[in-house]
Gaussian input, Z-matrix of N, CA and C with variables (Angstrom, degrees):
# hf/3-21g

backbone

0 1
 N
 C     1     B1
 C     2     B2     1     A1
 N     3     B3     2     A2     1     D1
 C     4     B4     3     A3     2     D2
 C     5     B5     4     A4     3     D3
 N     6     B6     5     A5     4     D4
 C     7     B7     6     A6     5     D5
 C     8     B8     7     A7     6     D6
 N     9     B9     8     A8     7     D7
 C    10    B10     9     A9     8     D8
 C    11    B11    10    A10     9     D9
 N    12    B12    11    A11    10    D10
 C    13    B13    12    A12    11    D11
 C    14    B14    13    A13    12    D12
 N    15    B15    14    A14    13    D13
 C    16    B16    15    A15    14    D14
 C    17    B17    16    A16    15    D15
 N    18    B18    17    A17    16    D16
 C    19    B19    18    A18    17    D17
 C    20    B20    19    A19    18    D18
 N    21    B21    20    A20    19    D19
 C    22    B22    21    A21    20    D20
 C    23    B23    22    A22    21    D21
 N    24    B24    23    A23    22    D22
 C    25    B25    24    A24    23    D23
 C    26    B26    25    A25    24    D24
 N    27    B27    26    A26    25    D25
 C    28    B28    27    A27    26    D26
 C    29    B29    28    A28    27    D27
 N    30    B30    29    A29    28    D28
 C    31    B31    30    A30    29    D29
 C    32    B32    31    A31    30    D30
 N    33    B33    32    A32    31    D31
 C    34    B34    33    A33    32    D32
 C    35    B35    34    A34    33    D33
 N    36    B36    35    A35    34    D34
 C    37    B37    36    A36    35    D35
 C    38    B38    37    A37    36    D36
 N    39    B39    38    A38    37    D37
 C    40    B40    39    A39    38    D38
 C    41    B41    40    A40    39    D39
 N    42    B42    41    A41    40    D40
 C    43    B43    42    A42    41    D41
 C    44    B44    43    A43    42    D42
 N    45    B45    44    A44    43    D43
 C    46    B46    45    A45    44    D44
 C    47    B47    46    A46    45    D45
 N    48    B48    47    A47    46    D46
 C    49    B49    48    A48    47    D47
 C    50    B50    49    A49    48    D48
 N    51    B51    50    A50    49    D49
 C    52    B52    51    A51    50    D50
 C    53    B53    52    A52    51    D51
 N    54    B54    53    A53    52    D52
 C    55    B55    54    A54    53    D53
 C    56    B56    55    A55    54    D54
 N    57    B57    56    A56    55    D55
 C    58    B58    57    A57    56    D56
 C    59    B59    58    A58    57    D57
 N    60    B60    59    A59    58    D58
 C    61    B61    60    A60    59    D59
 C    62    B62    61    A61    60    D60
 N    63    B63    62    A62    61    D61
 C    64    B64    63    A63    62    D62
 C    65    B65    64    A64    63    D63
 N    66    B66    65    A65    64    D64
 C    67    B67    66    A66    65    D65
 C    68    B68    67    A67    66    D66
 N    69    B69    68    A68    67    D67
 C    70    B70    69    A69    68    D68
 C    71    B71    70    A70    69    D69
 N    72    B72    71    A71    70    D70
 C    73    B73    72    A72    71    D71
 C    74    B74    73    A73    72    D72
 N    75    B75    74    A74    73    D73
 C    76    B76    75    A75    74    D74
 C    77    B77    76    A76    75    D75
 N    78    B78    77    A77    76    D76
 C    79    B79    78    A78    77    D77
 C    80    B80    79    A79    78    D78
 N    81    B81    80    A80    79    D79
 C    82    B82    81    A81    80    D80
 C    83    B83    82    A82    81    D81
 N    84    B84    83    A83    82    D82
 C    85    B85    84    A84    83    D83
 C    86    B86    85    A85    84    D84
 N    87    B87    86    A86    85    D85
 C    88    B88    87    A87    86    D86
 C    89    B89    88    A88    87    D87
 N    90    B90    89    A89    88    D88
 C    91    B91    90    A90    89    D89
 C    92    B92    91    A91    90    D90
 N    93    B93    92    A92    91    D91
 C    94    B94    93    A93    92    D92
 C    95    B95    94    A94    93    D93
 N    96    B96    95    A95    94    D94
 C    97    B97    96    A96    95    D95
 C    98    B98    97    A97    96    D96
 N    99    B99    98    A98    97    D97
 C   100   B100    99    A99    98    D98
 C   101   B101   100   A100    99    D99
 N   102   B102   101   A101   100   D100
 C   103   B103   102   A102   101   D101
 C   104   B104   103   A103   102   D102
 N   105   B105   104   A104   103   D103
 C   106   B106   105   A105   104   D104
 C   107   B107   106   A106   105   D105
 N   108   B108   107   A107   106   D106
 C   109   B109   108   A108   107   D107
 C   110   B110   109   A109   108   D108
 N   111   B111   110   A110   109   D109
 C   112   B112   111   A111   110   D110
 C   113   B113   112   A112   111   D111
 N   114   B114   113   A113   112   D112
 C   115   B115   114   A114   113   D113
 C   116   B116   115   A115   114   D114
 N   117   B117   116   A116   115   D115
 C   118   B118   117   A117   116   D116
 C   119   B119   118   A118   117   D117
 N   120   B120   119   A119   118   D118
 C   121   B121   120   A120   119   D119
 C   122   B122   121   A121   120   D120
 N   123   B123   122   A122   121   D121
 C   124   B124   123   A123   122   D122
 C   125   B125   124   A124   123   D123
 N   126   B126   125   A125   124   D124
 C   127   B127   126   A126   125   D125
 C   128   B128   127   A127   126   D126
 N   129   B129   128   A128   127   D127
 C   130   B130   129   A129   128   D128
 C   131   B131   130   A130   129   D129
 N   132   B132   131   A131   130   D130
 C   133   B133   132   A132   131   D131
 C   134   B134   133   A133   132   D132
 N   135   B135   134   A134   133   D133
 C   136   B136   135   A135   134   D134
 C   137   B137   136   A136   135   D135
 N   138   B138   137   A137   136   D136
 C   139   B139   138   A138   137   D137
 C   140   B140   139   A139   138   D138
 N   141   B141   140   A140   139   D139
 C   142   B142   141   A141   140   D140
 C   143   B143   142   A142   141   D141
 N   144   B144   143   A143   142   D142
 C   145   B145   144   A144   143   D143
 C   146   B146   145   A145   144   D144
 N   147   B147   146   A146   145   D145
 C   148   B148   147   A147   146   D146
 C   149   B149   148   A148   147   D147
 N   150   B150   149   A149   148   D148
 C   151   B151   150   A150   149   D149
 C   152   B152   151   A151   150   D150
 N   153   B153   152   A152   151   D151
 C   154   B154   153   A153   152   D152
 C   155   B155   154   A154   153   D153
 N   156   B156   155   A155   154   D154
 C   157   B157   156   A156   155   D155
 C   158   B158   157   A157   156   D156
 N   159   B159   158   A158   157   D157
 C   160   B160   159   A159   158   D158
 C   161   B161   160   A160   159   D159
 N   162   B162   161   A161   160   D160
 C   163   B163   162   A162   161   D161
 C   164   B164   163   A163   162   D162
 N   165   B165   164   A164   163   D163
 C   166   B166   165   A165   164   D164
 C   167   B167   166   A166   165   D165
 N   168   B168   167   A167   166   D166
 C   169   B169   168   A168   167   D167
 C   170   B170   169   A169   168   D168
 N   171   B171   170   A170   169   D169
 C   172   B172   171   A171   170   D170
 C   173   B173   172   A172   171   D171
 N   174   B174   173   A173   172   D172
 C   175   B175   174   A174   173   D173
 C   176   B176   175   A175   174   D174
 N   177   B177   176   A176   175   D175
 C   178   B178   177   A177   176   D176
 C   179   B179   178   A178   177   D177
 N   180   B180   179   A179   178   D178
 C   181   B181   180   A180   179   D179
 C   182   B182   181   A181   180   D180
 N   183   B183   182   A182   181   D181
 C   184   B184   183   A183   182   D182
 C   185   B185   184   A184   183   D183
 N   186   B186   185   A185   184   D184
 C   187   B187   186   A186   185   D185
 C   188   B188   187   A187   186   D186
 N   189   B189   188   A188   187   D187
 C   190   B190   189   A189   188   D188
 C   191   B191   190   A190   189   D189

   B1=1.4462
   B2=1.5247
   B3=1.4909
   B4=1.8052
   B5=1.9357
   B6=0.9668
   B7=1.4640
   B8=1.7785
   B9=1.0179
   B10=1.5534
   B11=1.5757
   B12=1.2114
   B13=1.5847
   B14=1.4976
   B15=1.2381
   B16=1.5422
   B17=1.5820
   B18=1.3896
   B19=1.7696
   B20=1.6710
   B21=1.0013
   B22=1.3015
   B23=1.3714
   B24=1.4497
   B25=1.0872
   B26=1.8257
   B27=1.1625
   B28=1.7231
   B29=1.6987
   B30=1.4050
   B31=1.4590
   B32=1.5557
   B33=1.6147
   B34=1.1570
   B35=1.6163
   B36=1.2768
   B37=2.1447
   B38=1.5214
   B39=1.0701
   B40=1.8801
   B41=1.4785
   B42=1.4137
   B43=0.6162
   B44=1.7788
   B45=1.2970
   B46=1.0273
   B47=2.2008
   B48=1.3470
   B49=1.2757
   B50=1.8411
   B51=1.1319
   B52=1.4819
   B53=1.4008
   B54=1.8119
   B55=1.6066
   B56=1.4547
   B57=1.1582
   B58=1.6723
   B59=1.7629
   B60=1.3145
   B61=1.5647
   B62=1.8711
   B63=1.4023
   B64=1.3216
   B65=1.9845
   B66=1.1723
   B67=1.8212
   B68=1.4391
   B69=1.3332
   B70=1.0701
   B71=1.6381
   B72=0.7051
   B73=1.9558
   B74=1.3787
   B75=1.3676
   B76=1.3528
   B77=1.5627
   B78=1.3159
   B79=1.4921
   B80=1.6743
   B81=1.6870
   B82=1.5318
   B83=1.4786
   B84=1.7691
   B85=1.2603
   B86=1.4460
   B87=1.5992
   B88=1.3001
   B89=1.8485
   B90=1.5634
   B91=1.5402
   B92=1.7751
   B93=0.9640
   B94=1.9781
   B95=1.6986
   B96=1.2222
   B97=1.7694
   B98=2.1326
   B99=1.2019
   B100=1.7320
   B101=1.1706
   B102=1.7134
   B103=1.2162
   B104=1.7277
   B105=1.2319
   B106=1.7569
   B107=1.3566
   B108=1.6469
   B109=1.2527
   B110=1.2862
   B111=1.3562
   B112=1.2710
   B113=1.4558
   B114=1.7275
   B115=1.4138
   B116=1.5540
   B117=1.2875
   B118=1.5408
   B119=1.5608
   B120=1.2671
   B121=1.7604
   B122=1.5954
   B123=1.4395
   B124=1.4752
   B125=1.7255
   B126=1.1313
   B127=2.0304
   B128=1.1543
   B129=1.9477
   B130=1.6467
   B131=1.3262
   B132=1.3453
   B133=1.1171
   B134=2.2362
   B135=1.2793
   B136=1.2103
   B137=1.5084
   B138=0.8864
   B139=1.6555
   B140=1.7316
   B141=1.0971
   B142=1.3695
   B143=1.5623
   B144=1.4183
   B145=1.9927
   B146=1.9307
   B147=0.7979
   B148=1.4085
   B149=1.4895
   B150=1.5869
   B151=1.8415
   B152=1.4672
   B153=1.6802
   B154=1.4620
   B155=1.5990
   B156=1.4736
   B157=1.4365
   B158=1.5971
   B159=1.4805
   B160=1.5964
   B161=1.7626
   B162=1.4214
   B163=1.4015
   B164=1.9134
   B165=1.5454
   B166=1.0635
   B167=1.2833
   B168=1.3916
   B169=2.1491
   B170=1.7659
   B171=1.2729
   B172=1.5858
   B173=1.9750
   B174=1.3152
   B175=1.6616
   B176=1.4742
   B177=1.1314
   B178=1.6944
   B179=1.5199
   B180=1.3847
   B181=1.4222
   B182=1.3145
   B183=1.0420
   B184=1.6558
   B185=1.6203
   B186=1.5871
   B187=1.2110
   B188=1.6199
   B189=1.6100
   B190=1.5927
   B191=1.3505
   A1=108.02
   A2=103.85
   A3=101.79
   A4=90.29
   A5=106.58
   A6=100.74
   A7=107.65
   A8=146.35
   A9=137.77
   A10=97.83
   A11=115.55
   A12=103.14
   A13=113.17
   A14=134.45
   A15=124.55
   A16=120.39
   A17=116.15
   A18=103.45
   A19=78.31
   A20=156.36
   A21=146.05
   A22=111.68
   A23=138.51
   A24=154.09
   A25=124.79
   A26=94.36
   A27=96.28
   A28=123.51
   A29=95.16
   A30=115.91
   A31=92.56
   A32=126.71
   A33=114.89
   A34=107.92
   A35=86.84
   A36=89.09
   A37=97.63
   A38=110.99
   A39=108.60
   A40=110.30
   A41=111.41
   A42=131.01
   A43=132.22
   A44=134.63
   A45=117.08
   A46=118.73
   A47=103.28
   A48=103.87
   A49=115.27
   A50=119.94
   A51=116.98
   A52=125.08
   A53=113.85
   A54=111.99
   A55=83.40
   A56=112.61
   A57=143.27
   A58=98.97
   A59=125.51
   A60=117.40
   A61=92.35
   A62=99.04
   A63=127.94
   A64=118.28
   A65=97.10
   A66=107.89
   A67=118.46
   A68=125.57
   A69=140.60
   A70=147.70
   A71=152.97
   A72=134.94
   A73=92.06
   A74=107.60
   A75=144.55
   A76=119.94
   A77=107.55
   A78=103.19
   A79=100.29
   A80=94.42
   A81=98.85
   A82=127.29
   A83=113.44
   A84=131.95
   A85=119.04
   A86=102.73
   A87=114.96
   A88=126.48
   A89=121.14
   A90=114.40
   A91=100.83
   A92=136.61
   A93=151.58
   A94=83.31
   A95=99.98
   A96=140.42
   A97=87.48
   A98=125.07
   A99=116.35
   A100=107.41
   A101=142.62
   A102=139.12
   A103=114.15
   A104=86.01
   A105=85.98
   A106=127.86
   A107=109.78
   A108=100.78
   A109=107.47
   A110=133.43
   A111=124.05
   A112=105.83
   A113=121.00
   A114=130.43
   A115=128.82
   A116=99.28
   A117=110.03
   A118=116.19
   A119=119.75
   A120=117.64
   A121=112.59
   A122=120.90
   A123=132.14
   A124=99.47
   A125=107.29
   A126=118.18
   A127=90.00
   A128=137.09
   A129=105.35
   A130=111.87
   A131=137.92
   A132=142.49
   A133=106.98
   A134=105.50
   A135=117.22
   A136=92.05
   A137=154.50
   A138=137.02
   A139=109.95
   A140=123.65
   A141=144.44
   A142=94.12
   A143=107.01
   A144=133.45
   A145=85.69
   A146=122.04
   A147=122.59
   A148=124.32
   A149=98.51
   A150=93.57
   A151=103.64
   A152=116.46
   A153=96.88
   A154=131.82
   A155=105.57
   A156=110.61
   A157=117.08
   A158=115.55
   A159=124.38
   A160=96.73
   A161=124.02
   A162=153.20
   A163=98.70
   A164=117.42
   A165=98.41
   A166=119.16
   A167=106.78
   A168=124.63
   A169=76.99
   A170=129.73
   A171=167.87
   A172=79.82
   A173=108.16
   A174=93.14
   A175=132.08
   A176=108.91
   A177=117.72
   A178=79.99
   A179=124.47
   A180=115.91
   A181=133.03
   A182=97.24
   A183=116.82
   A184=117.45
   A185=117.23
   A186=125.71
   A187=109.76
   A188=104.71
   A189=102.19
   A190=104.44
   D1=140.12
   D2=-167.08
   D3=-110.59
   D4=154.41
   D5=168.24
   D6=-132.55
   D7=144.55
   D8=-154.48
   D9=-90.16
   D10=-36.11
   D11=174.89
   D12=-99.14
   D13=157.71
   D14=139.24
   D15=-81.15
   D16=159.79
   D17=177.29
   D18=-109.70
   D19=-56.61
   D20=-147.95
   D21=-129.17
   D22=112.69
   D23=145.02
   D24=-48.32
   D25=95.25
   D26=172.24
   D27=-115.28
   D28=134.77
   D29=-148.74
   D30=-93.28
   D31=85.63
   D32=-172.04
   D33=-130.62
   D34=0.16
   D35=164.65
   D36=91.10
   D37=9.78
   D38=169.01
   D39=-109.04
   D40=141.40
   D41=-172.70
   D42=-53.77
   D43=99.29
   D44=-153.12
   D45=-106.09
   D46=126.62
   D47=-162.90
   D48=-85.18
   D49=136.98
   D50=162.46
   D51=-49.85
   D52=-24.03
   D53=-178.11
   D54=-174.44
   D55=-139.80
   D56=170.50
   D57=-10.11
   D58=97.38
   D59=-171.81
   D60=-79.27
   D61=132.98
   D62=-178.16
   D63=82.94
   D64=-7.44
   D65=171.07
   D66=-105.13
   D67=-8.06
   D68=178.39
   D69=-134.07
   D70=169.00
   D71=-144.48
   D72=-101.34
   D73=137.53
   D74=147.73
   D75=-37.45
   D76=113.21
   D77=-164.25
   D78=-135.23
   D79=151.41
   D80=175.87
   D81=78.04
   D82=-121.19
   D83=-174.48
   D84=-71.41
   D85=-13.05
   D86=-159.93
   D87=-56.80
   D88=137.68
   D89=-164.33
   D90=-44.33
   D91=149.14
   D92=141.07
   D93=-15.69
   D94=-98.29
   D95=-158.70
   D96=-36.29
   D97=-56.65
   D98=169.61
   D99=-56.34
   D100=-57.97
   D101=-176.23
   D102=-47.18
   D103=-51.15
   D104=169.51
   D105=-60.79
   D106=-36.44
   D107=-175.68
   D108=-82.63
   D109=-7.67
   D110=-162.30
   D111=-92.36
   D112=-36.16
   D113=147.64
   D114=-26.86
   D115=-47.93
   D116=170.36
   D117=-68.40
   D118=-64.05
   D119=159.33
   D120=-29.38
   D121=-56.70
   D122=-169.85
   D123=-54.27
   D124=-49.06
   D125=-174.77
   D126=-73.20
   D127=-63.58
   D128=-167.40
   D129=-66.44
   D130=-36.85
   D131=-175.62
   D132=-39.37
   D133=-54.09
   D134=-174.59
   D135=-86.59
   D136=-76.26
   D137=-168.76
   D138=-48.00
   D139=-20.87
   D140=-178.34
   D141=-60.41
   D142=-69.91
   D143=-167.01
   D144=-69.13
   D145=-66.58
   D146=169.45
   D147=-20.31
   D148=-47.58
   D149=-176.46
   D150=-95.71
   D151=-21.93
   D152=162.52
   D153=-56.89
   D154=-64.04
   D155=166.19
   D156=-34.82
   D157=-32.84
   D158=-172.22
   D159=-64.28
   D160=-63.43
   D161=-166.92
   D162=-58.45
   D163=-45.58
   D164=-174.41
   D165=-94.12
   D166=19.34
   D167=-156.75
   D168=-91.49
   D169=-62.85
   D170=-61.10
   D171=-158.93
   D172=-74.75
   D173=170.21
   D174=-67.21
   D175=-3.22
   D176=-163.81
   D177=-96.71
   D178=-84.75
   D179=163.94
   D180=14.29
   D181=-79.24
   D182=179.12
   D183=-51.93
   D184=-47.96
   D185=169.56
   D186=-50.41
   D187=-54.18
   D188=-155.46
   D189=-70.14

């Protein structure tokens, strides 16, 4: 359950999510060292979608 505000903020070194924990941005209290890593997933994730779209630009090509 997501609620749009918090009433109390606790500073306990876990990681804290915008919605969907692990599908969605890192907000607030959250460790440096999680924000980063979760940034890094977010970039392969999109360079990932990137080389598909690249691969099927690249076969369509080839046919026409």
């Amino acid at each position: 359950m997501f609620y749009e505000q918090r009433v109390v903020d606790i500073p306990d070194g876990l990681p804290k999510w915008s919605g969907m924990s692990g599908k969605t941005d890192l907000i607030g209290d959250s460790p440096a060292e999680d924000v980063k890593k979760r940034k890094r997933e977010i970039e392969e994730e999109e360079n990932g979608e990137n080389a598909v779209k690249d691969e099927k630009k690249s076969k369509s090509s080839k046919k026409g």
